[in-house]
DSSP file (Angstrom, degrees, kcal/mol; ACC not computed):
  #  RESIDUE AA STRUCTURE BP1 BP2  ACC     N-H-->O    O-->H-N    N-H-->O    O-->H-N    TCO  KAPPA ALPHA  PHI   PSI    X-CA   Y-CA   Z-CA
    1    1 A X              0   0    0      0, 0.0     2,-0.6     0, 0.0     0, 0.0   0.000 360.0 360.0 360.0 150.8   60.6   84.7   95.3
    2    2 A X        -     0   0    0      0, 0.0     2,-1.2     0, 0.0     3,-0.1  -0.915 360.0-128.4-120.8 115.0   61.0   87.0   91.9
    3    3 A X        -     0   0    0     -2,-0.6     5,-0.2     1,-0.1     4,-0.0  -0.384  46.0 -82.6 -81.2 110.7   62.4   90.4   92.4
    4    4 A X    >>  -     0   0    0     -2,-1.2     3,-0.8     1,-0.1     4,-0.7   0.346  26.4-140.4 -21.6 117.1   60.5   92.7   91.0
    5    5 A X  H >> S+     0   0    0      1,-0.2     4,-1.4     2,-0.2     3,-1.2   0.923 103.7  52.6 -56.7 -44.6   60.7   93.3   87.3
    6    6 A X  H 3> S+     0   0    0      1,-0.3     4,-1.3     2,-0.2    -1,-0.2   0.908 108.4  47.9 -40.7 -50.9   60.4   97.1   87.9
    7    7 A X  H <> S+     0   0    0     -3,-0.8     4,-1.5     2,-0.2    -1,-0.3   0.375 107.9  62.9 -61.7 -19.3   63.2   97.4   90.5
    8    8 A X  H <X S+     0   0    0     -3,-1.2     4,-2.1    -4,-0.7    -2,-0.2   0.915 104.5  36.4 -90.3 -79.2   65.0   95.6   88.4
    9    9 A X  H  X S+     0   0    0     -4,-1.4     4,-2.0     2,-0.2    -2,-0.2   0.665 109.9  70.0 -41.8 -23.7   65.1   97.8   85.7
   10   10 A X  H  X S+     0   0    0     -4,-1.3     4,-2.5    -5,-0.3    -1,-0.2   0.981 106.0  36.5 -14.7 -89.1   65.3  100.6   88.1
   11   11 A X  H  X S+     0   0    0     -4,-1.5     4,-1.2     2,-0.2    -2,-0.2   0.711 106.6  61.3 -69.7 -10.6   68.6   99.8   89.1
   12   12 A X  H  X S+     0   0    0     -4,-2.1     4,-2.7     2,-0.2    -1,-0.2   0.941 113.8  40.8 -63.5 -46.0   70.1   98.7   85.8
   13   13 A X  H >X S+     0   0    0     -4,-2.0     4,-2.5     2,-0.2     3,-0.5   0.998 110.9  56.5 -56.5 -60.9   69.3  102.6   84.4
   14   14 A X  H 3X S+     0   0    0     -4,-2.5     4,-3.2     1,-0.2     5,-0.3   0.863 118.9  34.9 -46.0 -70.9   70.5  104.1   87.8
   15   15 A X  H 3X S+     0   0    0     -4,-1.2     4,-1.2     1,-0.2     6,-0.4   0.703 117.4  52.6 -32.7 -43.3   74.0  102.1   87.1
   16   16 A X  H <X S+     0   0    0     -4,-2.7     4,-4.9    -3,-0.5     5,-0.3   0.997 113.2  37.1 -51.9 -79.6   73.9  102.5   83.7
   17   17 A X  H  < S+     0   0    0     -4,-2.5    -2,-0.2     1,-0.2    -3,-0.1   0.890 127.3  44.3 -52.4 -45.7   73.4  106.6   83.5
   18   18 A X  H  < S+     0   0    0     -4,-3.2    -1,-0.2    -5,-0.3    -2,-0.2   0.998 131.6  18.0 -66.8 -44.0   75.9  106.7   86.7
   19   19 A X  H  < S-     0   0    0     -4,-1.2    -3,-0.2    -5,-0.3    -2,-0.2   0.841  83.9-135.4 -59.1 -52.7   78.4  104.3   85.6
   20   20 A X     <  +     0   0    0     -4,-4.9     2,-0.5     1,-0.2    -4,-0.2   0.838  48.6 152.7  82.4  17.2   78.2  103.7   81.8
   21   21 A X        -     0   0    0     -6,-0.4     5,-0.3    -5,-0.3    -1,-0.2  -0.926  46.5-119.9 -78.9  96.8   78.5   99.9   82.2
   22   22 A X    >>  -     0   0    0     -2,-0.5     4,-1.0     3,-0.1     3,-0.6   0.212  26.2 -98.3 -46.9 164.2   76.7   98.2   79.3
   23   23 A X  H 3> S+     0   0    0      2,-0.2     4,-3.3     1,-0.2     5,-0.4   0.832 119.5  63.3 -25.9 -58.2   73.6   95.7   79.8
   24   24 A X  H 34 S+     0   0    0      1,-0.3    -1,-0.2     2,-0.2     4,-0.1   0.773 110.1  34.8 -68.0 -16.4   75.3   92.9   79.6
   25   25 A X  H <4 S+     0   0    0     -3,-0.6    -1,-0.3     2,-0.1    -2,-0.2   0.907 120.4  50.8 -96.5 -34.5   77.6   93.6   83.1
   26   26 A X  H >< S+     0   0    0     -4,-1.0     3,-1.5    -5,-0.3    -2,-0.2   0.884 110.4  43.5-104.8 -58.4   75.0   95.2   84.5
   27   27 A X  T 3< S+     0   0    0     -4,-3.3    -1,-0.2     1,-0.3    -2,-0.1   0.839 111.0  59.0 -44.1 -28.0   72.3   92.2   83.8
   28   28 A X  T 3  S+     0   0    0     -5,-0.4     2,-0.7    -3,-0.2    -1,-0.3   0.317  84.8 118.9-106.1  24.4   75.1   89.5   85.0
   29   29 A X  S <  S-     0   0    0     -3,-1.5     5,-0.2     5,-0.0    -3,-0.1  -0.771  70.6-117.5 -34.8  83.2   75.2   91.3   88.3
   30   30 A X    >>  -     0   0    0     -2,-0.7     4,-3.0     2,-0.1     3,-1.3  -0.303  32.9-114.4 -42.0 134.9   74.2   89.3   92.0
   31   31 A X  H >> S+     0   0    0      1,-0.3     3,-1.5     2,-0.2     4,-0.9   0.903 115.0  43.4 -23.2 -93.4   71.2   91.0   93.6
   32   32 A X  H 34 S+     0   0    0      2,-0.2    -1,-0.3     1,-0.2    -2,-0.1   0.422 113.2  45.9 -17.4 -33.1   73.7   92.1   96.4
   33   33 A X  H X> S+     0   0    0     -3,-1.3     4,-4.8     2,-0.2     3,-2.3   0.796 108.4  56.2 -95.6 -54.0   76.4   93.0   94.6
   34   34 A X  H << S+     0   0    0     -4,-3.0     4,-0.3    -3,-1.5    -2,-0.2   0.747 111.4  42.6 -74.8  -9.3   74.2   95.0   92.3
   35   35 A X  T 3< S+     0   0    0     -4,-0.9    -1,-0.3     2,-0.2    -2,-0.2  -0.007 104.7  66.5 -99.6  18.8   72.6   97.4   95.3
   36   36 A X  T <> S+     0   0    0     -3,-2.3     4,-3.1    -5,-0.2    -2,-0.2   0.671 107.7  41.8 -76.3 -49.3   76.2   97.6   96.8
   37   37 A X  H  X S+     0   0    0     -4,-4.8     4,-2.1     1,-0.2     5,-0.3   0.785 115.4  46.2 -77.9  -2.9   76.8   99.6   93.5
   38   38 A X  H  > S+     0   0    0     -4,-0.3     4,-3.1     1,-0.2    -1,-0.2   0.951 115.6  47.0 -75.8 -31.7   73.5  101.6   93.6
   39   39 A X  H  > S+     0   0    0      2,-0.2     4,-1.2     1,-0.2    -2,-0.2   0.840 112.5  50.3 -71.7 -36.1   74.2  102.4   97.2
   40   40 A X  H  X S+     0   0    0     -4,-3.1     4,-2.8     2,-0.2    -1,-0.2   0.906 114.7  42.0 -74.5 -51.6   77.8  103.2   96.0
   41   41 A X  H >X S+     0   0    0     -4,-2.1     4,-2.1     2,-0.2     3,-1.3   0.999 109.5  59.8 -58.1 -54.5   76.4  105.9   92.9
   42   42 A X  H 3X S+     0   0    0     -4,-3.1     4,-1.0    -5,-0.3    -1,-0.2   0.854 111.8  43.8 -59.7 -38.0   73.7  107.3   95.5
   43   43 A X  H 3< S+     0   0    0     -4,-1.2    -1,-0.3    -5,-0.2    -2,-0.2   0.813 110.3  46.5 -60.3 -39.7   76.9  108.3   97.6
   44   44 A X  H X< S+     0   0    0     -4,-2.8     3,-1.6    -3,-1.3    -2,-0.2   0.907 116.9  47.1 -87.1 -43.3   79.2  109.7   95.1
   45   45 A X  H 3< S+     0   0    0     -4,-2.1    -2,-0.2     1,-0.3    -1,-0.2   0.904 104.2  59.7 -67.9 -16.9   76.1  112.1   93.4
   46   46 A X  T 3<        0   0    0     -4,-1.0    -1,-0.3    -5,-0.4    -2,-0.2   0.606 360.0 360.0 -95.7  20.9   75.1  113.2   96.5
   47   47 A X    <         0   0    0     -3,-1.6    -1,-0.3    -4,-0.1    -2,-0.1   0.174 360.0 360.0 -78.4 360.0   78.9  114.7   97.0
């Protein structure tokens, strides 16, 4: 199965703008890993 291209760039911006991580960490990310850190940003803005 192919995770949707959209969703993917979704979270790579969300990370980006919270984070500041270039492309290339962001890109070399596990699926899992990389919606631990959106789940992690969604917590710290909504502080």
């Amino acid at each position: 199965m192919t995770y949707a291209t959209d969703r993917l760039y979704e979270e790579i911006a969300y990370l980006a703008y919270h984070f500041h991580w270039p492309l290339d960490q962001l890109l070399d990310l596990e699926h899992a890993e990389r919606l631990r850190y959106v789940a992690q940003a969604a917590r710290l803005s909504g502080r």
